[in-house]
C-alpha positions as CSV (number, residue, x, y, z in Angstrom):
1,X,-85.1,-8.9,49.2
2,X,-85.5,-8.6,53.0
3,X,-82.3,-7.9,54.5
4,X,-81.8,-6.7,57.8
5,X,-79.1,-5.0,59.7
6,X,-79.0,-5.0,63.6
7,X,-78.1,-1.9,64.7
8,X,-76.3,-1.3,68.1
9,X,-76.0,2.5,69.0
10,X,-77.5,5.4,71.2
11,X,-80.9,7.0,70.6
12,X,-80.8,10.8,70.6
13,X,-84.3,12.9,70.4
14,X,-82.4,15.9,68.9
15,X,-79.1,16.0,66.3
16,X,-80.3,14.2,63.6
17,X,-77.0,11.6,64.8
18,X,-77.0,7.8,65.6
19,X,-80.4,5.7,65.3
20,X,-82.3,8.7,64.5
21,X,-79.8,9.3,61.4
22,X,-79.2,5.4,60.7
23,X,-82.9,3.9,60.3
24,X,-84.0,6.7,57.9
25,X,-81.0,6.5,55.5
26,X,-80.9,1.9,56.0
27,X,-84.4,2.0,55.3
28,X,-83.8,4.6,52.0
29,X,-81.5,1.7,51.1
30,X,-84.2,-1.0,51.0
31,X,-82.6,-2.7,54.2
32,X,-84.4,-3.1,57.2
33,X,-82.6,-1.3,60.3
34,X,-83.1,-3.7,63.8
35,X,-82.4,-1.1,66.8
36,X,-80.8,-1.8,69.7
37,X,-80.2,0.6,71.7
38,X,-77.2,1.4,74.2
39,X,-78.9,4.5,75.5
40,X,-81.9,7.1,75.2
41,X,-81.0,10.7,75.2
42,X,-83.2,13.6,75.5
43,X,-80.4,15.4,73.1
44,X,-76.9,14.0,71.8
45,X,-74.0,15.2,73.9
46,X,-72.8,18.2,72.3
47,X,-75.7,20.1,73.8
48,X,-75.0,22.3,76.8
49,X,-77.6,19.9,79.1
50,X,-78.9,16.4,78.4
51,X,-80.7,13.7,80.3
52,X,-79.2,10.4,79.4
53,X,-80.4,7.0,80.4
54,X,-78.1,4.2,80.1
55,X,-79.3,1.1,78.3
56,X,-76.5,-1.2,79.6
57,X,-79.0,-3.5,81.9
58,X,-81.4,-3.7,79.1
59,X,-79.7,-5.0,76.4
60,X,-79.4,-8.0,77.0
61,X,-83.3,-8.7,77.4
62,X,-83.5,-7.1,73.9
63,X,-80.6,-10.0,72.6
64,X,-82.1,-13.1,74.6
65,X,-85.6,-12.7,72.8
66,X,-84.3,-11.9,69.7
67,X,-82.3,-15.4,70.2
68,X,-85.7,-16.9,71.1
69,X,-87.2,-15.5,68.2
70,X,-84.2,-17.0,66.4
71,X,-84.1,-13.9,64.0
72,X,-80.7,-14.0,60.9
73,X,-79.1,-10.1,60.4
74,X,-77.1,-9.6,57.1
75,X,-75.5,-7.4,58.8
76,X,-74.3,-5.9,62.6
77,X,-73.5,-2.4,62.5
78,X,-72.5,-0.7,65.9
79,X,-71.8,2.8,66.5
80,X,-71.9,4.7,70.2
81,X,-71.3,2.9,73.1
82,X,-71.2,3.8,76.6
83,X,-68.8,1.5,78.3
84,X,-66.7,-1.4,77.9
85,X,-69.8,-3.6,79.4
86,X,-71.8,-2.6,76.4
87,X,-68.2,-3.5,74.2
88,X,-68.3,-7.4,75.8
89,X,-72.2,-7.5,75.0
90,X,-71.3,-6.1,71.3
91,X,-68.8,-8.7,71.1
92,X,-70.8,-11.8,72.0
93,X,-73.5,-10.0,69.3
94,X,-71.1,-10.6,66.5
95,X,-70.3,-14.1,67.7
96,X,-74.0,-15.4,68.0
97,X,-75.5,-13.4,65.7
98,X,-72.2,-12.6,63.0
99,X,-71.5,-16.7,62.8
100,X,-74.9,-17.5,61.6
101,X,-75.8,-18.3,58.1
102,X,-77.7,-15.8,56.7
103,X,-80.8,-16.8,54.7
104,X,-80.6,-13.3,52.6
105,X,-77.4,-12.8,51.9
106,X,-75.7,-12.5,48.4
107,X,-72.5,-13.2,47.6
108,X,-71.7,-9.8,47.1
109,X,-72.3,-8.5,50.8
110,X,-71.6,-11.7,52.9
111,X,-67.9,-12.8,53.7
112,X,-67.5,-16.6,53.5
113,X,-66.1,-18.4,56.2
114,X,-65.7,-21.9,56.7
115,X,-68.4,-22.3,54.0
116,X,-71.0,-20.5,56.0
117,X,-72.6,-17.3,55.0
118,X,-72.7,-14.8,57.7
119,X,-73.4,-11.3,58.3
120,X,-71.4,-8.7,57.7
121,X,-69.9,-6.7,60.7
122,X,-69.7,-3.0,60.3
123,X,-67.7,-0.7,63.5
124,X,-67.8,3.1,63.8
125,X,-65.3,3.3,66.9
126,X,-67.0,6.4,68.3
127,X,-63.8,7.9,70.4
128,X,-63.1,11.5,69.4
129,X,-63.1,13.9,66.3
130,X,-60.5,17.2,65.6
131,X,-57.3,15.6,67.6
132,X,-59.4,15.6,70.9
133,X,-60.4,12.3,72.6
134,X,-64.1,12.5,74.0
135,X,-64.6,13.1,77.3
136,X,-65.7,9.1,78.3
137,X,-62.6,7.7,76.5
138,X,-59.9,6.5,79.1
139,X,-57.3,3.8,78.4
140,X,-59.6,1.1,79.5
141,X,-62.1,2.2,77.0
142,X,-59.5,2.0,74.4
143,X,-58.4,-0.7,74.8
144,X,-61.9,-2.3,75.1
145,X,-62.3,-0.4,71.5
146,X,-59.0,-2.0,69.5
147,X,-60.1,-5.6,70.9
148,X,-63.8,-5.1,69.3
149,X,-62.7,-3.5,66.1
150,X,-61.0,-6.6,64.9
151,X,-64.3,-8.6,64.9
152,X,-65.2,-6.0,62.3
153,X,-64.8,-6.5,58.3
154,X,-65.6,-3.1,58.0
155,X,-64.5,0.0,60.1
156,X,-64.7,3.7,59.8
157,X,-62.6,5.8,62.2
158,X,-62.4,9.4,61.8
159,X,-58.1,10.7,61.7
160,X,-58.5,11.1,65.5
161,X,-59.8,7.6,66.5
162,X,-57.7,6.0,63.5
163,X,-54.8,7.8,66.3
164,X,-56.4,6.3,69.2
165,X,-56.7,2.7,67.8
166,X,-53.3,2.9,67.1
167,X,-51.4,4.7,69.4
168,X,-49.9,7.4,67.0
169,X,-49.9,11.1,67.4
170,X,-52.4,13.2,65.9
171,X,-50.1,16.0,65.9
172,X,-47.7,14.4,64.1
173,X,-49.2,12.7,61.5
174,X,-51.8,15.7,60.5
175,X,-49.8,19.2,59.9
176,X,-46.9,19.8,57.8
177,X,-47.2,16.7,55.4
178,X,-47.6,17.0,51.3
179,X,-50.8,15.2,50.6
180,X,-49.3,12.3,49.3
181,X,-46.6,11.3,52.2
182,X,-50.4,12.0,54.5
183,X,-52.3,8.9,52.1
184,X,-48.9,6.8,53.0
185,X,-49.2,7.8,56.7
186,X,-52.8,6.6,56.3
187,X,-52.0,3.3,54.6
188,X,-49.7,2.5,56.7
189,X,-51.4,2.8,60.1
190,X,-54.8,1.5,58.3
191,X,-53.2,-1.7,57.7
192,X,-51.9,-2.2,60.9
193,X,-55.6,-2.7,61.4
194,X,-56.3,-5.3,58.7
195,X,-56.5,-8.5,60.9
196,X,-57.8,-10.4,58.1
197,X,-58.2,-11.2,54.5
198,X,-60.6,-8.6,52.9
199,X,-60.9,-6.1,56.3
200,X,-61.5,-2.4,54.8
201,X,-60.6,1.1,56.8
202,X,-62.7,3.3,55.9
203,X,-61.1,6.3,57.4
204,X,-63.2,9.5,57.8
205,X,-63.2,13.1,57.8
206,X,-59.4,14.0,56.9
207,X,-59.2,18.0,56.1
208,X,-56.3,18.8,54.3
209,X,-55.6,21.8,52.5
210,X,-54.6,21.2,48.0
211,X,-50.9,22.9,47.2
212,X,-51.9,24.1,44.4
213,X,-55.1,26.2,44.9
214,X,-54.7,26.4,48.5
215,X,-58.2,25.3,48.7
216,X,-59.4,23.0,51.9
217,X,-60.9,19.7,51.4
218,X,-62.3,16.6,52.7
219,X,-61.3,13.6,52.1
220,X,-62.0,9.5,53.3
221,X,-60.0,7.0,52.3
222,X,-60.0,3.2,51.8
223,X,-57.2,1.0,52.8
224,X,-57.0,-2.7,52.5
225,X,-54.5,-4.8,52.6
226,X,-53.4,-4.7,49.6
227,X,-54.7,-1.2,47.9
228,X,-55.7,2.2,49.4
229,X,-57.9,5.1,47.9
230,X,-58.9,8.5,48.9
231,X,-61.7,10.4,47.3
232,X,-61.9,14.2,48.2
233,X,-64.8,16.9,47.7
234,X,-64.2,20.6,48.9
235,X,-64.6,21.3,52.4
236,X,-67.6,23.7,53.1
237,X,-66.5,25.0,56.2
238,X,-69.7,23.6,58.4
239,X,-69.4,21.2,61.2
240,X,-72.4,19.3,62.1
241,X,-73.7,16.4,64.2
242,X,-74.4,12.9,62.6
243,X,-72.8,13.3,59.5
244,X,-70.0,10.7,60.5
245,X,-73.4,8.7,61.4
246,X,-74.7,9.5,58.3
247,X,-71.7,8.7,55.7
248,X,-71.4,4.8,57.8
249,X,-75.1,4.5,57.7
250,X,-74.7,4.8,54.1
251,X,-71.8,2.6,53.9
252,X,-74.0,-0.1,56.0
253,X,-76.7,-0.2,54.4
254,X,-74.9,-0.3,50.9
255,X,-72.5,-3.0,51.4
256,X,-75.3,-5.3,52.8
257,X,-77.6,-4.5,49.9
258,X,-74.4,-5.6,47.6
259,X,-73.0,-2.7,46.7
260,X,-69.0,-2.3,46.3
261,X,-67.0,-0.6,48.8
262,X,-66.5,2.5,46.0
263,X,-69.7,2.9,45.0
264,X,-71.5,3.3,48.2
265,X,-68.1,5.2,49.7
266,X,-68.8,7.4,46.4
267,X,-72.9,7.6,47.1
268,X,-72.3,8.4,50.7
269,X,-70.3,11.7,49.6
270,X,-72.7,12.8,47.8
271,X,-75.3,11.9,50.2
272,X,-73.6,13.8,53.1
273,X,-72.1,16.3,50.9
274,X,-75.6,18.0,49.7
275,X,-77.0,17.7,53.1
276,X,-73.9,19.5,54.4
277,X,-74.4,22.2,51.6
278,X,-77.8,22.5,52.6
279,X,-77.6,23.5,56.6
280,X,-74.8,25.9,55.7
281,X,-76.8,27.7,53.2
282,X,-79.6,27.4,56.3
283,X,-77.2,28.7,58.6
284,X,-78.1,25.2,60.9
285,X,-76.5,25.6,64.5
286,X,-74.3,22.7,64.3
287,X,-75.5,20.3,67.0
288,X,-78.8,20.5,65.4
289,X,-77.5,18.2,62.5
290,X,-77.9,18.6,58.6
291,X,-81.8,18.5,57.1
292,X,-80.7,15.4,55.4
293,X,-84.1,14.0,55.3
294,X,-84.8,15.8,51.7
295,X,-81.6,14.3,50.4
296,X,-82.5,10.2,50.9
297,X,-84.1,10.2,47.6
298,X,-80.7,10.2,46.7
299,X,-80.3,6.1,48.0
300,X,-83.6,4.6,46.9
301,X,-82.7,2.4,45.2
């Protein structure tokens, strides 16, 4: 097996988040991560000061050779961007690179379309995280956003940007709701982004707190169009940068590979989950990331 995932997000020297988080953990997977960058950062962006250097111009170089070299992905996997320039050049990606029969890819990971196997497209729609839009998200940029997601077969917004692709209120959809009118709330506004046949929502990070312990928890949840999950551990109380990175790095690399939707949801858990345990028994500051380099033992396969 030699399957390969082109991977389209920033490059951050600290905070364990984006490539430096998804090459380890594809690679742990027995898929080959293919970078292309949409920026170099000295540090990701929750660090007081940052130099940033914008990729934009130079990613298209990076895409005409790789057309000359006339290279097959089994799967597209796109995470930060900068601007809706980078979007359209995502977007054109999928379509010369997504359409394309795949020479390694199984039945399992490869959706079939008009007979031709093609890679599989997975979207983290980067926006926002604890009800708060990012500072670079504007109207335009969400809009950009919606229109790329549903090239996708697999997305995985967090609560806030599942809000932002949708156009419902955080507020109102995240306090005062019994756990099981919040998984409705999710299927429903999931769905509404379920374009197509077999699309999963993978939706991220939801915090609730269980009625009858009164403990806090974690919890993602799957929605398709025609069934939903949620799978919950107990919330640890630490915050870190990447993990979001981490958990659809996980969910990448798995699904190419051939693994089902629940088993790599279920393996990126507990991937994330010890790494998590770990920086808050280390006391990690939080943009530092988690030490989850110890932990990818966990995904050879």
């Amino acid at each position: 097996m030699n399957k390969k995932i082109a991977v389209i997000q920033d490059l951050s020297g600290f905070g364990r988040c984006s490539l430096t988080a998804a090459i380890p953990v594809i690679s742990a997977l027995g898929v080959q991560a293919c970078p292309l960058p949409t920026a170099i950062l000295s540090a990701q962006t929750g660090y007081d000061s940052y130099v940033c250097d914008d990729y934009t111009d130079r990613m298209p170089g990076i895409v005409n050779m790789w057309k000359k070299m006339d290279v097959r992905f089994d799967g597209i996997y796109s995470g930060f961007v900068m601007n809706e320039r980078q979007m359209e050049y995502i977007s054109e990606f999928v379509d010369d690179f997504g359409r394309r029969e795949c020479a390694e890819a199984s039945e399992e990971s490869a959706k079939d379309f008009q007979g031709e196997k093609r890679a599989v497209v997975i979207m983290d729609p980067v926006m926002g995280d604890d009800g708060n839009a990012f500072s670079f998200y504007n109207e335009h940029f969400g809009i950009g956003m919606r229109a790329l997601v549903d090239k996708a077969d697999v997305i995985t917004p967090n609560y806030t940007e599942l809000c932002l692709l949708t156009g419902e209120k955080y507020e109102e959809l995240h306090d005062g709701f019994s756990l099981d009118d919040l998984q409705r709330k999710i299927t429903r506004i999931g769905r509404s982004l379920c374009n197509r046949p077999g699309k999963q929502i993978v939706v991220t990070g939801i915090v609730y707190t269980e009625e009858r312990t009164g403990e806090k928890q974690i919890a993602n949840m799957i929605v398709t169009e025609k069934e939903s999950m949620m799978t919950s551990q107990v919330y640890q109380n630490g915050s870190y940068s990447g993990t979001g990175d981490l958990l659809t790095s996980v969910i990448a690399g798995g699904i190419v590979r051939g693994d089902s939707m629940k088993d790599v949801l279920r393996l990126a858990e507990q991937f994330v989950g010890a790494a998590i345990a770990d920086a808050v028994r280390e006391n990690i500051p939080r943009n530092n990331g988690v030490n989850f380099e110890k932990f990818l033992g966990m995904l050879i396969p």
